[in-house]
Residue frames as a rotation matrix with the C-alpha (Angstrom) as fourth column:
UNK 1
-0.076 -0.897 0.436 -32.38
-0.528 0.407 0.745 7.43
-0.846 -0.173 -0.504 3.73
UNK 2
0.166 0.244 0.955 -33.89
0.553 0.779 -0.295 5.17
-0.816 0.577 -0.005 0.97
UNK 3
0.900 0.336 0.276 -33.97
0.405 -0.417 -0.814 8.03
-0.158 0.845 -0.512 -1.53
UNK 4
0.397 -0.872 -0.287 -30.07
-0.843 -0.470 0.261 9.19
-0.363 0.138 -0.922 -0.79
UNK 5
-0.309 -0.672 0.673 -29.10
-0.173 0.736 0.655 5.52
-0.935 0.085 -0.344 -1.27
UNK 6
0.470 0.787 0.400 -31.17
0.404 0.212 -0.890 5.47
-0.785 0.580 -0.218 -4.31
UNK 7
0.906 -0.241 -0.349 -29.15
-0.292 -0.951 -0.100 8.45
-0.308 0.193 -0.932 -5.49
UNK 8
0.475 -0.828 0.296 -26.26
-0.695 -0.147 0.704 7.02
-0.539 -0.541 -0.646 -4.40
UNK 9
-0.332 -0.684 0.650 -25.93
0.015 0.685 0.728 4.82
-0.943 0.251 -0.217 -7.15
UNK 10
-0.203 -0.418 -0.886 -25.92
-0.660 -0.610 0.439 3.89
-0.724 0.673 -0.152 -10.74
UNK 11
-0.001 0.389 0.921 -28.38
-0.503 0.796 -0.337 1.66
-0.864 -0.463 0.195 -11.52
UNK 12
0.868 0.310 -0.389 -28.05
-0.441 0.117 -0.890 1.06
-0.230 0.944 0.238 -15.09
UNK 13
0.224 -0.947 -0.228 -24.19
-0.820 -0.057 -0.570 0.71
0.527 0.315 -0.790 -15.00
UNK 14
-0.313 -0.224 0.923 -24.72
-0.903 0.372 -0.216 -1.64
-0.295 -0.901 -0.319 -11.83
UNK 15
0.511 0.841 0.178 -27.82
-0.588 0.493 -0.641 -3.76
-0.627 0.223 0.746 -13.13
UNK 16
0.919 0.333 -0.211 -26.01
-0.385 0.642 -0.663 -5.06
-0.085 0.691 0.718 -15.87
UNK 17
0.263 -0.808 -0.528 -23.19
-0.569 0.312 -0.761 -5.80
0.779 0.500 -0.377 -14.39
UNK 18
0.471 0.681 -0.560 -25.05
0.220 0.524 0.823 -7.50
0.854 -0.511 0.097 -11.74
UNK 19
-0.812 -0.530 -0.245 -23.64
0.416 -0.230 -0.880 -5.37
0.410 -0.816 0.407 -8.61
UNK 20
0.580 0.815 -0.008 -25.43
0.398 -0.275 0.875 -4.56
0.710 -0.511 -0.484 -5.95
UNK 21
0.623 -0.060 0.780 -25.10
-0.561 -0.729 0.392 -2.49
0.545 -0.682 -0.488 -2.69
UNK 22
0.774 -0.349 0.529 -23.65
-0.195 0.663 0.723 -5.62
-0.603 -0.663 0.444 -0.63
UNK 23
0.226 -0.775 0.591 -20.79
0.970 0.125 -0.207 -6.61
0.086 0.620 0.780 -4.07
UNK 24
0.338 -0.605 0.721 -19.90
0.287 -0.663 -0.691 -2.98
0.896 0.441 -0.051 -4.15
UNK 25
0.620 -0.503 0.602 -19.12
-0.769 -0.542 0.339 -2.24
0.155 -0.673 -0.723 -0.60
UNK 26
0.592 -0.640 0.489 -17.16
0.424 0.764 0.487 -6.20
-0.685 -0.081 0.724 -0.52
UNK 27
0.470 -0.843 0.262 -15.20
0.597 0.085 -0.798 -4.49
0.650 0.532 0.543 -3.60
UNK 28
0.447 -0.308 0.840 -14.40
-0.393 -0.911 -0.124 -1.30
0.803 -0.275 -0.528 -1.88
UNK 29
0.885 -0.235 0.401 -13.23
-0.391 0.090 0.916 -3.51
-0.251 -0.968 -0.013 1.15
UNK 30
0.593 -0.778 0.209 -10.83
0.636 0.611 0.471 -5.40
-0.494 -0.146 0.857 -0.60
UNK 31
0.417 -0.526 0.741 -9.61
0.403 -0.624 -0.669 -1.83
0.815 0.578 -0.048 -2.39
UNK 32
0.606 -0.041 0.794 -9.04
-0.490 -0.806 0.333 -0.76
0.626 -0.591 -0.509 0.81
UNK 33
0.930 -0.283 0.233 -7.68
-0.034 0.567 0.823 -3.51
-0.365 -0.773 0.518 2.20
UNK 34
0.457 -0.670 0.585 -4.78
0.889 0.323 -0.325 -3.46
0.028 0.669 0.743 -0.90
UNK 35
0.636 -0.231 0.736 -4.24
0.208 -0.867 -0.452 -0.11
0.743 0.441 -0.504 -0.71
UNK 36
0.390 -0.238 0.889 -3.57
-0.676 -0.730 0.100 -0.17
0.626 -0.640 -0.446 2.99
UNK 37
-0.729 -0.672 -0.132 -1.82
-0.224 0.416 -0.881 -3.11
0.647 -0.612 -0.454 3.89
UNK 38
-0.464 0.043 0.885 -5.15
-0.860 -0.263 -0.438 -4.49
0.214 -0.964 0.159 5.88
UNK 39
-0.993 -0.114 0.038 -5.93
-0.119 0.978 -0.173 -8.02
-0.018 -0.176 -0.984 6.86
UNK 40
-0.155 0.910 -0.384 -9.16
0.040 0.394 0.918 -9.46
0.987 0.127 -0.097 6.59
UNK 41
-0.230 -0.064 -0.971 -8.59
0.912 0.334 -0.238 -10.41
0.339 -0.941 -0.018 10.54
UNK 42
-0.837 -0.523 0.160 -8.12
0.477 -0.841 -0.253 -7.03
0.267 -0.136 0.954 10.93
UNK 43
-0.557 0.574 0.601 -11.91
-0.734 -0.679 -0.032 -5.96
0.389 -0.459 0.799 11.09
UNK 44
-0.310 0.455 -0.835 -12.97
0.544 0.805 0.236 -8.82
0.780 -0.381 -0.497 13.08
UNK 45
-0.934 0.200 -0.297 -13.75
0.266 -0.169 -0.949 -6.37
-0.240 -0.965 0.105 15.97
UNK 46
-0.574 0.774 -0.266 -16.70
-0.818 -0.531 0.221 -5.09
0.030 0.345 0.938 13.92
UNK 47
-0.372 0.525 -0.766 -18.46
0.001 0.825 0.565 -8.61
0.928 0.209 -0.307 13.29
UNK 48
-0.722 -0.431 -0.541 -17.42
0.511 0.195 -0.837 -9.15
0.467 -0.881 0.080 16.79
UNK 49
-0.895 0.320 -0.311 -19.20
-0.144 -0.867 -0.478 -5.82
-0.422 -0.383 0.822 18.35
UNK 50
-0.551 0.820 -0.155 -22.45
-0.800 -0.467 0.377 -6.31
0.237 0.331 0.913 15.98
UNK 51
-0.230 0.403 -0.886 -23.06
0.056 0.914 0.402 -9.70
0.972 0.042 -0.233 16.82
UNK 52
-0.879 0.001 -0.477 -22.50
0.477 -0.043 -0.878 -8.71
-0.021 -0.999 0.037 20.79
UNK 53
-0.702 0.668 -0.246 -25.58
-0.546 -0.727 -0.416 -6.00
-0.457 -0.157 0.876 20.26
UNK 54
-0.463 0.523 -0.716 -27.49
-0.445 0.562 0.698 -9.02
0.767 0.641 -0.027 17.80
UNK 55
-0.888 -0.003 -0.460 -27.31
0.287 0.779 -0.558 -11.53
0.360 -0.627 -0.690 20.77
UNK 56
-0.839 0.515 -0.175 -30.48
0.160 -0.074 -0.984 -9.59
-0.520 -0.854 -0.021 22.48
UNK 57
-0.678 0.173 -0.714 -32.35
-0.629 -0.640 0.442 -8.35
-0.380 0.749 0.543 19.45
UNK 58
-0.412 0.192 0.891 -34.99
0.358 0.933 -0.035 -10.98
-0.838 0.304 -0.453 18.73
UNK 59
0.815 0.580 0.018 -35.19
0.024 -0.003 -1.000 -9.30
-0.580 0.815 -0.016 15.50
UNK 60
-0.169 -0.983 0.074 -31.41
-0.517 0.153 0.842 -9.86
-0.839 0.104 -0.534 14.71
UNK 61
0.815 0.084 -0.573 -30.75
-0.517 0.554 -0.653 -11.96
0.263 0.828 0.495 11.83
UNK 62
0.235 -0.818 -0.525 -27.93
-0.012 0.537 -0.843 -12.96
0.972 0.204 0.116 13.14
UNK 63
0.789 0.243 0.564 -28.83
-0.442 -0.411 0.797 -13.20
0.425 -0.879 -0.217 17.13
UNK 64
0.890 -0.362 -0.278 -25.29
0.442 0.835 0.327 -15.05
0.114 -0.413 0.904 18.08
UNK 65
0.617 -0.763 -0.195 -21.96
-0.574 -0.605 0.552 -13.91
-0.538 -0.229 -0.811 19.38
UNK 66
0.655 -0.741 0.148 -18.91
0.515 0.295 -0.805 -14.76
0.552 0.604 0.575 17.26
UNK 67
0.699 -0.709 -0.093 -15.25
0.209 0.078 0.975 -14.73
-0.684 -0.701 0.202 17.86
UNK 68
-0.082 -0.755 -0.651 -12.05
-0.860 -0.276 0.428 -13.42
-0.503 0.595 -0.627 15.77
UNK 69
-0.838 -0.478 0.263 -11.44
-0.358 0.846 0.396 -16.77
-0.411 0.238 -0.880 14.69
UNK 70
-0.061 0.997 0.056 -15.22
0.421 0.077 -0.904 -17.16
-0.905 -0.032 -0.424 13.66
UNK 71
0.758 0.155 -0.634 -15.27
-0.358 -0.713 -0.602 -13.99
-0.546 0.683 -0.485 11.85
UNK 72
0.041 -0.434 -0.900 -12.34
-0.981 -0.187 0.046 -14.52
-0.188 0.881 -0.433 9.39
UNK 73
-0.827 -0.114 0.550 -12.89
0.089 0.940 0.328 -18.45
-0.555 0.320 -0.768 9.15
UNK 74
0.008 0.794 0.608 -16.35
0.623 0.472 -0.624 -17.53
-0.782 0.384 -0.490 7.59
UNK 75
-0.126 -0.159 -0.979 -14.81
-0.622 -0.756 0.203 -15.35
-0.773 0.635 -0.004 5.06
């Protein structure tokens, strides 16, 4: 997996324009979100759903349940 994501990107073109794996999939959300007419609010069930599997996980980073209102207030 490390070596497709490795692949999977353009590190020279990134690097110096200081993207990274976490800034390029936040652009691609809000291209997607413009293209298609979707709300931020809209994927609160994800947050929602990873935090619900986090909650047991005492290696979680994030071991706490959230709520719609949660998710798109910490945007």
């Amino acid at each position: 997996m490390t070596a497709a994501l490795a692949m999977a990107s353009d590190a020279d073109f990134e690097a110096q324009n200081g993207l990274s794996f976490v800034a390029l999939n936040a652009l691609l959300m809000r291209r997607y979100m413009h293209e298609y007419g979707v709300r931020h609010a809209d994927f609160a069930p994800f947050a929602i759903n990873a935090h619900k599997n986090a909650v047991g996980n005492p290696f979680a980073l994030f071991p706490h349940p959230v709520t719609a209102e949660d998710s798109v207030r910490r945007r």
